[in-house]
N, CA, C and O atoms as a Tinker XYZ file with bonds, in Angstrom:
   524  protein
     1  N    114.276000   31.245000  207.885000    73     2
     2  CA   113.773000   29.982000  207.430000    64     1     3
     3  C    112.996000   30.161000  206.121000    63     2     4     5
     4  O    113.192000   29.340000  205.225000    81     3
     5  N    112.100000   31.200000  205.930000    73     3     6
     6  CA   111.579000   31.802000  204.680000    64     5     7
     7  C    112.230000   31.718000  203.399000    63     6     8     9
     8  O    111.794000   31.269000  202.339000    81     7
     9  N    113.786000   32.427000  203.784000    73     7    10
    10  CA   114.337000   32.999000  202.810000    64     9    11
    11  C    115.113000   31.574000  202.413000    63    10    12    13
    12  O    115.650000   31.456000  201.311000    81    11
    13  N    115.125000   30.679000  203.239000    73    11    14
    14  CA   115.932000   29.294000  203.038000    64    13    15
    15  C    114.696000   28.256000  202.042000    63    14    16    17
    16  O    115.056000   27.441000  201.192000    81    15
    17  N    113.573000   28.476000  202.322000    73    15    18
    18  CA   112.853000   27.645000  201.572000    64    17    19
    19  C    112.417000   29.007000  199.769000    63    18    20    21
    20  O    111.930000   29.025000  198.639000    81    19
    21  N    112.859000   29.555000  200.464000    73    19    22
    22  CA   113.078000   30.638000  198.655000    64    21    23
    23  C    114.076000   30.482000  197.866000    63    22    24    25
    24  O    114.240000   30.585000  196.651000    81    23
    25  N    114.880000   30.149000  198.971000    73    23    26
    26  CA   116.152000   29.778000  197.960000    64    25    27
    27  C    116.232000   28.441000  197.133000    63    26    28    29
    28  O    116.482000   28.540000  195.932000    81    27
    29  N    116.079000   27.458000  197.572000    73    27    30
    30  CA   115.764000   25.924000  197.798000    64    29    31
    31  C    114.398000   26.127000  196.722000    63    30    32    33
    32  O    114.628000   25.160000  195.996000    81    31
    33  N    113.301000   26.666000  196.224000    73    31    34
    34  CA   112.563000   27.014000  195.365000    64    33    35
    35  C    113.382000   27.389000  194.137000    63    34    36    37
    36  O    113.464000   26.618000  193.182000    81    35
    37  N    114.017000   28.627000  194.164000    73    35    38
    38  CA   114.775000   28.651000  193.146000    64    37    39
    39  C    115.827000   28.302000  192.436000    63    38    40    41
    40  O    116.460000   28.945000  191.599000    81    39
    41  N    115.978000   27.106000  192.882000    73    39    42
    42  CA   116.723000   26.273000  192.944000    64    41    43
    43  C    116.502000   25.087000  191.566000    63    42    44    45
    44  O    117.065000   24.760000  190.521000    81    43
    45  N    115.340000   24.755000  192.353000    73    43    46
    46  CA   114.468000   23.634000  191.752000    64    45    47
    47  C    114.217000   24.159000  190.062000    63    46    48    49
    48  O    114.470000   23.592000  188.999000    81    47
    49  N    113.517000   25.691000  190.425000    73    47    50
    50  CA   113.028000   26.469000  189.494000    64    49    51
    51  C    114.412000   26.538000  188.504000    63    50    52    53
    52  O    114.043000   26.463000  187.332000    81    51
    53  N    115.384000   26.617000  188.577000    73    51    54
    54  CA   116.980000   26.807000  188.036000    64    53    55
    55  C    116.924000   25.386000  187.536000    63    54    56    57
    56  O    116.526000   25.208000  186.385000    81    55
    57  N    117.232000   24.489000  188.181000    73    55    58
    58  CA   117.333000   23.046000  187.669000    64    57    59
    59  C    116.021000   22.666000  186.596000    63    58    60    61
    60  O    116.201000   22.228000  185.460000    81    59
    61  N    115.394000   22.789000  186.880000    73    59    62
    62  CA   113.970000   22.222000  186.018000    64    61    63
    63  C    113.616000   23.131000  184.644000    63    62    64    65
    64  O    112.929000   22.651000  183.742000    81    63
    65  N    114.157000   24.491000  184.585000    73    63    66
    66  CA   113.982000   25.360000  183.215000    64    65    67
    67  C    115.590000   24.751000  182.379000    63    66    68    69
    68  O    115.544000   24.460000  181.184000    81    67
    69  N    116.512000   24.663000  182.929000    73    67    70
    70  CA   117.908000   24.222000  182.709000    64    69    71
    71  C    117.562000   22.745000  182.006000    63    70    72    73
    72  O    117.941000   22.553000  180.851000    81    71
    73  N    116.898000   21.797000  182.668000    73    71    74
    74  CA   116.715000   20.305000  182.016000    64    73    75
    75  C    115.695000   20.946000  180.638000    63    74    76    77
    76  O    116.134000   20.630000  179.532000    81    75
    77  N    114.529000   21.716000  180.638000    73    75    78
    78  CA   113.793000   21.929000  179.808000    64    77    79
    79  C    114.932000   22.523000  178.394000    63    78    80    81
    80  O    114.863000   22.148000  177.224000    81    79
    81  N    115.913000   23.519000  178.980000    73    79    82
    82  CA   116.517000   24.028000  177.877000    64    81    83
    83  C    117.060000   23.118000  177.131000    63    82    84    85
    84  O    116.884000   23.002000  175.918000    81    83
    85  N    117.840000   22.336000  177.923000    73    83    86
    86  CA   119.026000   21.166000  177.175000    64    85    87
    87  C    118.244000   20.009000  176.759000    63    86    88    89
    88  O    118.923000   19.179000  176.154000    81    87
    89  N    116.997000   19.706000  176.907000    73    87    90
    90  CA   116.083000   18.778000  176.378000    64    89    91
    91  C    115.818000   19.198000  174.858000    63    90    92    93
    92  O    115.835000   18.494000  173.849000    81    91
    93  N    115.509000   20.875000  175.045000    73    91    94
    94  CA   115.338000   22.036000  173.788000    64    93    95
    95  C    116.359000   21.428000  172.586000    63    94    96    97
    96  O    116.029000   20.904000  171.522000    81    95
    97  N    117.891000   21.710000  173.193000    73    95    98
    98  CA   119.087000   21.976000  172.272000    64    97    99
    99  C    119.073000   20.912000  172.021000    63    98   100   101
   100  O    119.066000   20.851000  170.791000    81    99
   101  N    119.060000   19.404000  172.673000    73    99   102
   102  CA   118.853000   17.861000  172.274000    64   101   103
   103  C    118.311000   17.664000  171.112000    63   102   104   105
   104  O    118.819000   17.191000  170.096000    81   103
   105  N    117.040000   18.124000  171.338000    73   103   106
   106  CA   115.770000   17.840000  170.255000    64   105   107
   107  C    116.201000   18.593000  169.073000    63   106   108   109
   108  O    115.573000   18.144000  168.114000    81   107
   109  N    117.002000   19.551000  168.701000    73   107   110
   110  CA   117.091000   20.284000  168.044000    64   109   111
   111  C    118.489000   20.378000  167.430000    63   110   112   113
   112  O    118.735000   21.297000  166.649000    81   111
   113  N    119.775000   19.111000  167.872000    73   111   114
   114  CA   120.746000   19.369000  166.861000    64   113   115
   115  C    120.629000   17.542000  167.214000    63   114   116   117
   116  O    121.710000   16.961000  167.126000    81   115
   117  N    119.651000   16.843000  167.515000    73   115   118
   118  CA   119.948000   15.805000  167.601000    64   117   119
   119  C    118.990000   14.692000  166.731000    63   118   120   121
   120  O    118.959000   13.504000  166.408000    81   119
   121  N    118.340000   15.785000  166.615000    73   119   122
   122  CA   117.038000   14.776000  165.625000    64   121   123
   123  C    116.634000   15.348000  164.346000    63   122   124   125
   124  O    116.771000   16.544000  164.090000    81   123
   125  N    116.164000   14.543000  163.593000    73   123   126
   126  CA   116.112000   15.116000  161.801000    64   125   127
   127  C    114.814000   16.358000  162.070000    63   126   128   129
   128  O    114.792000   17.418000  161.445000    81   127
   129  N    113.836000   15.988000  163.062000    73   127   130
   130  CA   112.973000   17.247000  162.748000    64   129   131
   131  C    113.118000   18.487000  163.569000    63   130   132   133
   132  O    112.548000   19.578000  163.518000    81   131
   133  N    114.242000   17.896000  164.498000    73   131   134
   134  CA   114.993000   19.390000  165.203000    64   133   135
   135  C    115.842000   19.968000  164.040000    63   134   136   137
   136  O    115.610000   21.175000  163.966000    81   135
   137  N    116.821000   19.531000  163.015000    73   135   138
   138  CA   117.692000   19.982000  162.704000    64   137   139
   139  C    116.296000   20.978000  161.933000    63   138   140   141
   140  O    115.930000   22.143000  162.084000    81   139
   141  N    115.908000   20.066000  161.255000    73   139   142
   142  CA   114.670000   20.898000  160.195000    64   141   143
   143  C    114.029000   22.310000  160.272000    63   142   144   145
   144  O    113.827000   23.193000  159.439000    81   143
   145  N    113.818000   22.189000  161.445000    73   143   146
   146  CA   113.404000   23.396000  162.356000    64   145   147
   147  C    114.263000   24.071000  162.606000    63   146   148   149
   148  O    113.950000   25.259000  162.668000    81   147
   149  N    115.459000   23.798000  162.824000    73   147   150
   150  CA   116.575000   24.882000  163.417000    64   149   151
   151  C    116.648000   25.492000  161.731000    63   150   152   153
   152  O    116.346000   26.665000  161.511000    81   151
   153  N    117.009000   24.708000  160.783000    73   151   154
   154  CA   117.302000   24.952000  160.020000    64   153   155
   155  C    116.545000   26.295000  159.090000    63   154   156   157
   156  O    116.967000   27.268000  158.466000    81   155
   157  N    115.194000   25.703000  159.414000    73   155   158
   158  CA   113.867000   27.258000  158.744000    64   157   159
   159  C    114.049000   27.966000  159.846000    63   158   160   161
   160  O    113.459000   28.984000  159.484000    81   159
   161  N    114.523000   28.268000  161.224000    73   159   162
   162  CA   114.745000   29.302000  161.769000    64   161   163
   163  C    115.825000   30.248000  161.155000    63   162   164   165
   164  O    115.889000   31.475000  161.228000    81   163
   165  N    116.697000   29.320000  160.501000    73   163   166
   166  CA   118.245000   30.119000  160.210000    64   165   167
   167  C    117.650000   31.043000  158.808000    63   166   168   169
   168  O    117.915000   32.184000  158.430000    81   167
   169  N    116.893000   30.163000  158.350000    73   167   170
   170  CA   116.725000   30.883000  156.795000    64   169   171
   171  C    115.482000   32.025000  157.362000    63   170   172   173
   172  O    115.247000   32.936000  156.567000    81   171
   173  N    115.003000   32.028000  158.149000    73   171   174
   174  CA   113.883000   33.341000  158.389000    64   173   175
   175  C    114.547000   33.954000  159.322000    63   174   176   177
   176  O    114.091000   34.991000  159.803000    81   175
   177  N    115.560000   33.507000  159.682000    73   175   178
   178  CA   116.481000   34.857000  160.013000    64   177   179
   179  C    117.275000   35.972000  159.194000    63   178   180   181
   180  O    117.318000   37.201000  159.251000    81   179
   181  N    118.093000   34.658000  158.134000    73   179   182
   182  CA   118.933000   35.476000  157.425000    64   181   183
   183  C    117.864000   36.177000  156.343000    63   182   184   185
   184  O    118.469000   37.083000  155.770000    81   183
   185  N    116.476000   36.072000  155.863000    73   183   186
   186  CA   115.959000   36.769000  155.279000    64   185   187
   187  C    115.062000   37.928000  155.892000    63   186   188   189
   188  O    114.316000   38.674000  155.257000    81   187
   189  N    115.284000   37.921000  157.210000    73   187   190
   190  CA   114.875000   38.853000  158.214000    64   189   191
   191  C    116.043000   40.107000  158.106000    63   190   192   193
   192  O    115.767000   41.302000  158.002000    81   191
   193  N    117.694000   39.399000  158.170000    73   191   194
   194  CA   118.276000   40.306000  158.089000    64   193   195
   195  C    118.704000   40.736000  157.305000    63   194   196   197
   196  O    119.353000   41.728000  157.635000    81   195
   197  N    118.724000   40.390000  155.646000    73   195   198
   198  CA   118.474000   40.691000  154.463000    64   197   199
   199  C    117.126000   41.778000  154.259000    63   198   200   201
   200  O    117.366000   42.886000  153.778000    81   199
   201  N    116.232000   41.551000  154.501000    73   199   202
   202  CA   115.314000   42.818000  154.784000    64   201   203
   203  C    115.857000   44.131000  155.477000    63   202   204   205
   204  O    115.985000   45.207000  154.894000    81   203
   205  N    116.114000   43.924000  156.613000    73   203   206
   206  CA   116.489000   44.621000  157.444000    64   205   207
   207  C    117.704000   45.833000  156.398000    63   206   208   209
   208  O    117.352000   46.940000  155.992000    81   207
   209  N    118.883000   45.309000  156.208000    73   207   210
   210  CA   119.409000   45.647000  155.497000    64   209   211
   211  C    119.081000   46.540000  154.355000    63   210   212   213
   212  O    119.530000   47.656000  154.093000    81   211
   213  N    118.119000   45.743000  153.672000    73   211   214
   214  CA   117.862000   46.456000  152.247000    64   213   215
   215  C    117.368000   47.705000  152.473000    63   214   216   217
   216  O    117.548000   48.679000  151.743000    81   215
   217  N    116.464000   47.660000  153.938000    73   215   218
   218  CA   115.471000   48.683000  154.511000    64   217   219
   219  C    116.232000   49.440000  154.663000    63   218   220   221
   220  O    116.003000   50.341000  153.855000    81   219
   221  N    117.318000   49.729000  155.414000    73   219   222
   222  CA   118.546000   50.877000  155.822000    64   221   223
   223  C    118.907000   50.920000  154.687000    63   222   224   225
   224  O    117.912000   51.483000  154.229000    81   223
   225  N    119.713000   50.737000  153.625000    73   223   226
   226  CA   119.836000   50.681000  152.604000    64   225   227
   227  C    119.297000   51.677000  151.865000    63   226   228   229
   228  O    119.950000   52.659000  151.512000    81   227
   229  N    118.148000   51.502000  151.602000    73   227   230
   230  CA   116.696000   52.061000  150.998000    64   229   231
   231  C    117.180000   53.782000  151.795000    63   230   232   233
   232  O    117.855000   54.580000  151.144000    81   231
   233  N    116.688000   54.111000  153.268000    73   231   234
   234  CA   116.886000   55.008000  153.886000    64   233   235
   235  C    117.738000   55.950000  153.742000    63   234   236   237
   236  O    117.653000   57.177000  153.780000    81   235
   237  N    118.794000   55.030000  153.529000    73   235   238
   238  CA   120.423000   55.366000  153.397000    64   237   239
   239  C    120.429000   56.429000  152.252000    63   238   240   241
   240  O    120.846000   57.581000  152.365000    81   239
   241  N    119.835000   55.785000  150.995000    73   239   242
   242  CA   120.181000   56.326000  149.452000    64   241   243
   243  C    119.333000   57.316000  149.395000    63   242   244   245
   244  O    119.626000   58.359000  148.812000    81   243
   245  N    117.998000   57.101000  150.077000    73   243   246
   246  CA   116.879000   57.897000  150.374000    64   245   247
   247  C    117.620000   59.475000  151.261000    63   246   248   249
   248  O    117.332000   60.523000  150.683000    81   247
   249  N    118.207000   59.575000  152.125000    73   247   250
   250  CA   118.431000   60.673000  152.647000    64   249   251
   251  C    119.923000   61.147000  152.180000    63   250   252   253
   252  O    120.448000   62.099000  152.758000    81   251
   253  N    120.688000   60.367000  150.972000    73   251   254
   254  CA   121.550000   60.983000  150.418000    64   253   255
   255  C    121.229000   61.808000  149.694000    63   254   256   257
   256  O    121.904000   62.821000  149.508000    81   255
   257  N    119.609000   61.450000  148.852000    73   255   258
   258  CA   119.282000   62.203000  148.099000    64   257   259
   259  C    118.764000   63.385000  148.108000    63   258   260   261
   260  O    118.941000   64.354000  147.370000    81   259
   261  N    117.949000   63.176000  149.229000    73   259   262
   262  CA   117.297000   64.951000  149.982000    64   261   263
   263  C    118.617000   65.632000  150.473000    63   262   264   265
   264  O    118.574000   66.857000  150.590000    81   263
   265  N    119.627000   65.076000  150.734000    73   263   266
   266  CA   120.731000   65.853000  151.509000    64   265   267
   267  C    121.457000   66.734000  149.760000    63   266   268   269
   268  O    121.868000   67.891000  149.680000    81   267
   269  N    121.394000   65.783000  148.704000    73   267   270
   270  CA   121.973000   66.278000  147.604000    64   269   271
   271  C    120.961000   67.249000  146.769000    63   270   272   273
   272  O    121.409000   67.947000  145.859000    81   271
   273  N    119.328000   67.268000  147.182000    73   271   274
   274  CA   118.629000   67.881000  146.614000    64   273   275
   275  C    118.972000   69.504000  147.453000    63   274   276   277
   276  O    119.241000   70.623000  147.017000    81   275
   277  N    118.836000   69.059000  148.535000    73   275   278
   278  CA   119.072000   70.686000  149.629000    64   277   279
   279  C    120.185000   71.317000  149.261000    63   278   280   281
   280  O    120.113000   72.479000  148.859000    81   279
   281  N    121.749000   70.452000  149.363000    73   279   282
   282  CA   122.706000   71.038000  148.747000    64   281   283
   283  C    122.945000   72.114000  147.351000    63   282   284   285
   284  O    123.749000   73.034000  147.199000    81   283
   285  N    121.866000   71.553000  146.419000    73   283   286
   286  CA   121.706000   72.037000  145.221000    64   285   287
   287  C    120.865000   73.350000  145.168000    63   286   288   289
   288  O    121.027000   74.365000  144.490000    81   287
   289  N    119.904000   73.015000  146.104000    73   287   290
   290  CA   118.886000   73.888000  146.510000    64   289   291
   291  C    119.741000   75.268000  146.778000    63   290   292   293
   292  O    119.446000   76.346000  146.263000    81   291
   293  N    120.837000   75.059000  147.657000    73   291   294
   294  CA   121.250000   75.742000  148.201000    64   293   295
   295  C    121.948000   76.562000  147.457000    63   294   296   297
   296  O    121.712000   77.766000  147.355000    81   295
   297  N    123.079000   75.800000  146.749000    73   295   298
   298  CA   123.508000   76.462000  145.685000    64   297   299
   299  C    122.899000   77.641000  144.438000    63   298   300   301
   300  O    123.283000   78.667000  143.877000    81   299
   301  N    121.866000   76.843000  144.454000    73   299   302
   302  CA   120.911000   77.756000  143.253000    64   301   303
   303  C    120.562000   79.085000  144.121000    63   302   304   305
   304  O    120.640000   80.195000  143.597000    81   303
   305  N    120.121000   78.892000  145.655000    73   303   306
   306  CA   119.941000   80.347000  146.295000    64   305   307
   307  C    121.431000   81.323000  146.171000    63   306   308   309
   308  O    121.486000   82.548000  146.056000    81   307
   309  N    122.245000   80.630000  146.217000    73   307   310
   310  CA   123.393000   81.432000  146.749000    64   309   311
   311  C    123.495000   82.460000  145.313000    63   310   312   313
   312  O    123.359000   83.655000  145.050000    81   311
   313  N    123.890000   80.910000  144.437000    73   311   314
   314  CA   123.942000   81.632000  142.648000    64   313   315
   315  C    123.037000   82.850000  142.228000    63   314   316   317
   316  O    123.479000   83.679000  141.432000    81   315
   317  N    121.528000   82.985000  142.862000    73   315   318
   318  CA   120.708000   84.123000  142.731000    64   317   319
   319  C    121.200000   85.488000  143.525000    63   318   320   321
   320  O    121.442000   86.603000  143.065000    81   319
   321  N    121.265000   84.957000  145.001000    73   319   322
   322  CA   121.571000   86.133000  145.609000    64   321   323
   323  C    122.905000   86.550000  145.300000    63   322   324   325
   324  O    123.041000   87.751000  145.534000    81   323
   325  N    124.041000   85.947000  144.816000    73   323   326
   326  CA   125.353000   86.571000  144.756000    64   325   327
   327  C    125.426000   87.545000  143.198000    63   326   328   329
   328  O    125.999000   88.621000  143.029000    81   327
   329  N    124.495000   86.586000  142.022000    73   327   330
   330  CA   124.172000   87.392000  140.794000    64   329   331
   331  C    123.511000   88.979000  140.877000    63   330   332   333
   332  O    123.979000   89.989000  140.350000    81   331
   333  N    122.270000   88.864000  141.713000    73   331   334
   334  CA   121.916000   89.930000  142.147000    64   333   335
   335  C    120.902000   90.127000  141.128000    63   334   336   337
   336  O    120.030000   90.972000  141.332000    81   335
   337  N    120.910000   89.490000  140.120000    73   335   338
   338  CA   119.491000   89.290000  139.038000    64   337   339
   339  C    118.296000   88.506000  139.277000    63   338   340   341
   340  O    117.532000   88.081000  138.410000    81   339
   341  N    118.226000   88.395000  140.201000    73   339   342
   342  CA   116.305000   87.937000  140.548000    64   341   343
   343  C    116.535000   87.699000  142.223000    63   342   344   345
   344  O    117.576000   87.286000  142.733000    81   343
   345  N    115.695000   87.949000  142.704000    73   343   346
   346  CA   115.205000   88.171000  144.147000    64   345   347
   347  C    114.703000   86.541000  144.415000    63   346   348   349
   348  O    113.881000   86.020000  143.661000    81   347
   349  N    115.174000   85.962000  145.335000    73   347   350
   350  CA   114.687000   84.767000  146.279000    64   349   351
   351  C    112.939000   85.095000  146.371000    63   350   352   353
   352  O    112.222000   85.865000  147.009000    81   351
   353  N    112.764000   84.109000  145.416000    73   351   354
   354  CA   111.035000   83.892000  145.188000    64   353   355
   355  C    110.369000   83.059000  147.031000    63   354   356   357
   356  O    111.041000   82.565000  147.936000    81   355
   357  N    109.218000   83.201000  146.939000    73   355   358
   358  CA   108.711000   82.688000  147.978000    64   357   359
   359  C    108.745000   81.092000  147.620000    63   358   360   361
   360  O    109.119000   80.260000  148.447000    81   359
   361  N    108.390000   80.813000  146.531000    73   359   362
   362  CA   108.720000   79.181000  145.958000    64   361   363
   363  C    109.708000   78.740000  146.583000    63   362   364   365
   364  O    109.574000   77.866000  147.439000    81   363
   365  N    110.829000   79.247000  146.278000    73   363   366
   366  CA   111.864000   78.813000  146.526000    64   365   367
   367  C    112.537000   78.792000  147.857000    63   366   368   369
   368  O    113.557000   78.179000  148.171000    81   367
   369  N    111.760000   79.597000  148.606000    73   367   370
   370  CA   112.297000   79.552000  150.237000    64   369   371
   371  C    111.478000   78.113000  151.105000    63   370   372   373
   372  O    111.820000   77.331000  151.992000    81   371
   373  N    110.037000   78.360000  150.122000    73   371   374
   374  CA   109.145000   77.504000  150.707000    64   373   375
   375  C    109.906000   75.755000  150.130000    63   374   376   377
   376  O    110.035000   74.675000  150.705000    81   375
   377  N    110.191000   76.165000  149.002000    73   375   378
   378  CA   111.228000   74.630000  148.447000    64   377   379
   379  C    112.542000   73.992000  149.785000    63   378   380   381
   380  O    112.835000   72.889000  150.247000    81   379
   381  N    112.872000   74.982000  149.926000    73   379   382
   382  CA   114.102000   74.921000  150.946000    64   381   383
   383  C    113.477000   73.953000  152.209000    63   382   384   385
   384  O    113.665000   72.792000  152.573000    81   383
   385  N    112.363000   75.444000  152.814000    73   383   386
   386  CA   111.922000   74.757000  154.087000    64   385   387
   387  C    111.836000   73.092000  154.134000    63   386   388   389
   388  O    112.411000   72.268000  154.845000    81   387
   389  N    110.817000   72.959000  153.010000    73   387   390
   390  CA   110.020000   71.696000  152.655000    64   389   391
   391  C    111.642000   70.541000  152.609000    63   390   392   393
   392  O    111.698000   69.425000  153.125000    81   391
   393  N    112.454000   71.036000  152.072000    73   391   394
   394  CA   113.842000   69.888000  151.570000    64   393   395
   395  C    114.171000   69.791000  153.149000    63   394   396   397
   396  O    114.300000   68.580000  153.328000    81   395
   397  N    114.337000   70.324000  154.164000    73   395   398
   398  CA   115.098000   70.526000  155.035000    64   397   399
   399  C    113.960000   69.773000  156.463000    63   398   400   401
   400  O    114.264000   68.898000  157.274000    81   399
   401  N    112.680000   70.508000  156.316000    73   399   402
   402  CA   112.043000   69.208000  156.971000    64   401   403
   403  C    111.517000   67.938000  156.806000    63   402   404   405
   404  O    110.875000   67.246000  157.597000    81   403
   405  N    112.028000   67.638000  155.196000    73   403   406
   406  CA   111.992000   65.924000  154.905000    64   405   407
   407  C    113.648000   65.531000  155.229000    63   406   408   409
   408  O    113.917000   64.495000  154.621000    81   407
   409  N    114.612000   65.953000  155.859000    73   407   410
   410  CA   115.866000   66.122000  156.021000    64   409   411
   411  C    115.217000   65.409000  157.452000    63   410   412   413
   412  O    115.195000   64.186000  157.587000    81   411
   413  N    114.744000   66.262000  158.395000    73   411   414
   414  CA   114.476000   66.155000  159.798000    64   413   415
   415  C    113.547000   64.685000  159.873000    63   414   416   417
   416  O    113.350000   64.086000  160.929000    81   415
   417  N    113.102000   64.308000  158.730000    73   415   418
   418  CA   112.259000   63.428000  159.008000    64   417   419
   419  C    112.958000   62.656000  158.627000    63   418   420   421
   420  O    112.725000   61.658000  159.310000    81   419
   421  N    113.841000   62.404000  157.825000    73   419   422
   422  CA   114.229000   60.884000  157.482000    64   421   423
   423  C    115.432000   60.599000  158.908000    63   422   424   425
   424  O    115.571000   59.514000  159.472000    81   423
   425  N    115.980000   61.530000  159.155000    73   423   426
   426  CA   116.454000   61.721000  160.250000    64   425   427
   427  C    115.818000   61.062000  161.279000    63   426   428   429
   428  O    116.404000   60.058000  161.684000    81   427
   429  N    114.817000   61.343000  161.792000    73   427   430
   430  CA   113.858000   61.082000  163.088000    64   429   431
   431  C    113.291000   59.602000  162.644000    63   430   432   433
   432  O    112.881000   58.935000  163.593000    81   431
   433  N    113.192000   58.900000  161.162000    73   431   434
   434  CA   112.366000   57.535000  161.136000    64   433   435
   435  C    114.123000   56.666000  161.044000    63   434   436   437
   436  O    114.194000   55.483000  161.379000    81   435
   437  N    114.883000   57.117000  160.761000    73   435   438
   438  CA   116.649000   56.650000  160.917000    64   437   439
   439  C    116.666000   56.529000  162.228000    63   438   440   441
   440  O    116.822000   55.328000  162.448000    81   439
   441  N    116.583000   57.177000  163.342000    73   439   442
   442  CA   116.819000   57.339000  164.312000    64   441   443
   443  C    115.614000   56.458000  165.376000    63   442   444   445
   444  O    115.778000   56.332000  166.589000    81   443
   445  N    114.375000   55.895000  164.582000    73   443   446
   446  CA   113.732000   54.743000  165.249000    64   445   447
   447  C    113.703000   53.466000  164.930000    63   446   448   449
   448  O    113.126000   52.581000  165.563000    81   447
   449  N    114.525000   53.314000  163.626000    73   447   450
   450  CA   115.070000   52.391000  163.179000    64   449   451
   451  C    115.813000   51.963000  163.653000    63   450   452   453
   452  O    115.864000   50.735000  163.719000    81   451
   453  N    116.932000   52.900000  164.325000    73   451   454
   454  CA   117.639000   52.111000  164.609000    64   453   455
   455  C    117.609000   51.916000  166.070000    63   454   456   457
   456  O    118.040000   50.833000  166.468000    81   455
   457  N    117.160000   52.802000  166.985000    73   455   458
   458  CA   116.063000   52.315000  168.024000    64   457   459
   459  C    115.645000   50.822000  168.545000    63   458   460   461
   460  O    115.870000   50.231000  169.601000    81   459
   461  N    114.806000   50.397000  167.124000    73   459   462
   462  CA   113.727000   49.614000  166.981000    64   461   463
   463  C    114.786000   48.184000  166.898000    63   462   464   465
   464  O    114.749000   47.245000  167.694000    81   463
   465  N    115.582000   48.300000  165.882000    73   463   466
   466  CA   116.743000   47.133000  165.502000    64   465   467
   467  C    117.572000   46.684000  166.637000    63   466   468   469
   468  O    117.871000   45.512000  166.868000    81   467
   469  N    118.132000   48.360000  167.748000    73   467   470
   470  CA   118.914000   47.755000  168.885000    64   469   471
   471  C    117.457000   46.969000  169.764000    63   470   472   473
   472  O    117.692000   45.920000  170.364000    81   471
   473  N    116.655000   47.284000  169.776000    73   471   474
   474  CA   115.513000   46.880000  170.697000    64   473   475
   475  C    115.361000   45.587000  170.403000    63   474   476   477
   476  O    115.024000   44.982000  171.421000    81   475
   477  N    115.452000   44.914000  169.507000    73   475   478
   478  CA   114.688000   43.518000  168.608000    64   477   479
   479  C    116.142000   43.089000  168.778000    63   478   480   481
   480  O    116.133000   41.987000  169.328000    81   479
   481  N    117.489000   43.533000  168.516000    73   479   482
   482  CA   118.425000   42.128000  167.955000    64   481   483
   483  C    119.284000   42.146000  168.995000    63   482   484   485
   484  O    119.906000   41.123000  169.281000    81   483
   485  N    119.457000   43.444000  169.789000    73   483   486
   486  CA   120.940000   43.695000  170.523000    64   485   487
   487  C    120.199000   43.008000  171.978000    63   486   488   489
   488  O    120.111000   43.918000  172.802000    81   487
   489  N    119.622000   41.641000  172.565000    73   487   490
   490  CA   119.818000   41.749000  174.235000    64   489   491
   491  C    120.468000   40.414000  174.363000    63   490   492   493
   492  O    120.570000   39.462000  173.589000    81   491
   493  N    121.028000   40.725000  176.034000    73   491   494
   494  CA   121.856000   39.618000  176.268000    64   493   495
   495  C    120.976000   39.529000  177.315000    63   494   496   497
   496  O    120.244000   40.281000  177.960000    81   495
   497  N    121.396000   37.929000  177.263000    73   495   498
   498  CA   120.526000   37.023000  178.624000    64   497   499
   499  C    119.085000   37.797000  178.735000    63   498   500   501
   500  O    118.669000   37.970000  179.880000    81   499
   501  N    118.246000   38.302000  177.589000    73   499   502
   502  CA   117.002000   38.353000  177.672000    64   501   503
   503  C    116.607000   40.144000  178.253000    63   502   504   505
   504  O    115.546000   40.696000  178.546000    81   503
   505  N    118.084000   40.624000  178.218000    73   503   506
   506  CA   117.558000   42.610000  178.823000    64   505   507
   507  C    118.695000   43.078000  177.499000    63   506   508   509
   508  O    119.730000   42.481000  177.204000    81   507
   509  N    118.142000   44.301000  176.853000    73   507   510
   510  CA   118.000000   45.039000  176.255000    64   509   511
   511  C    119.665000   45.859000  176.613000    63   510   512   513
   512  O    119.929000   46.503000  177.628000    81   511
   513  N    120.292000   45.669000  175.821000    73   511   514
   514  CA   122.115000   46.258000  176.255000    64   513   515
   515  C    121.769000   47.652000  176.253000    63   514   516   517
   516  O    120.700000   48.118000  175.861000    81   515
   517  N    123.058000   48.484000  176.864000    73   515   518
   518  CA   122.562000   49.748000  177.020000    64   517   519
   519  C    123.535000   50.794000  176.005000    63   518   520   521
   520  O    124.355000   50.316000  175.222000    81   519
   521  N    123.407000   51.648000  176.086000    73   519   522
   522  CA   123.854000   52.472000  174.608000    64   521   523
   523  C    125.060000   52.967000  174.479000    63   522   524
   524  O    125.382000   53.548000  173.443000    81   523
């Protein structure tokens, strides 16, 4: 009998958020200051995801470049040690390290980015999709 007046609760609770929603979507493709509103939602979205974008973007060109600085890096070690005319300076190992753990880092703030983006844009019916 419990579980019959729980059900019959959520019921009500189903019907009454359901009238609230479609009262929502009414007000909002049906009237000039719903459209208005829908309308500055659309534009602080698409400049939400215009940010968003530029930000990866940014990241993007950003860790092409440490990836092309290390590459070079690398090269210049090889070019020394294969010449055999100057010995791998401590500078230059310490240069390496340093290229290779801003490598790991743009890596690791890429990798909460995009984290952060599935967290914020990717859920259905209100839970978080899975990977």
């Amino acid at each position: 009998m419990s579980e019959n007046k729980n059900n019959c609760g959520n019921f009500w609770l189903g019907f009454f958020l359901g009238g609230l929603i479609g009262a929502f979507i009414i007000f909002l493709l049906g009237t000039k200051q719903g459209k208005k509103i829908l309308e500055e939602i659309v534009e602080k979205a698409e400049t939400y995801e215009e940010e968003l974008e530029e930000t990866v973007s940014k990241l993007q060109k950003k860790g092409e470049d440490v990836l092309q600085e290390a590459e070079d890096l690398k090269e210049k070690v090889i070019k020394e040690v294969t010449d055999g005319k100057k010995t791998v300076s401590n500078a230059l190992v310490s240069k390496l390290d340093q290229t290779l753990t801003n490598i790991e880092d743009i890596q690791k703030r890429g990798a909460a980015l995009t984290s952060e983006i599935h967290h914020h844009y990717f859920k259905k019916d209100g839970k978080k999709l899975s990977s």
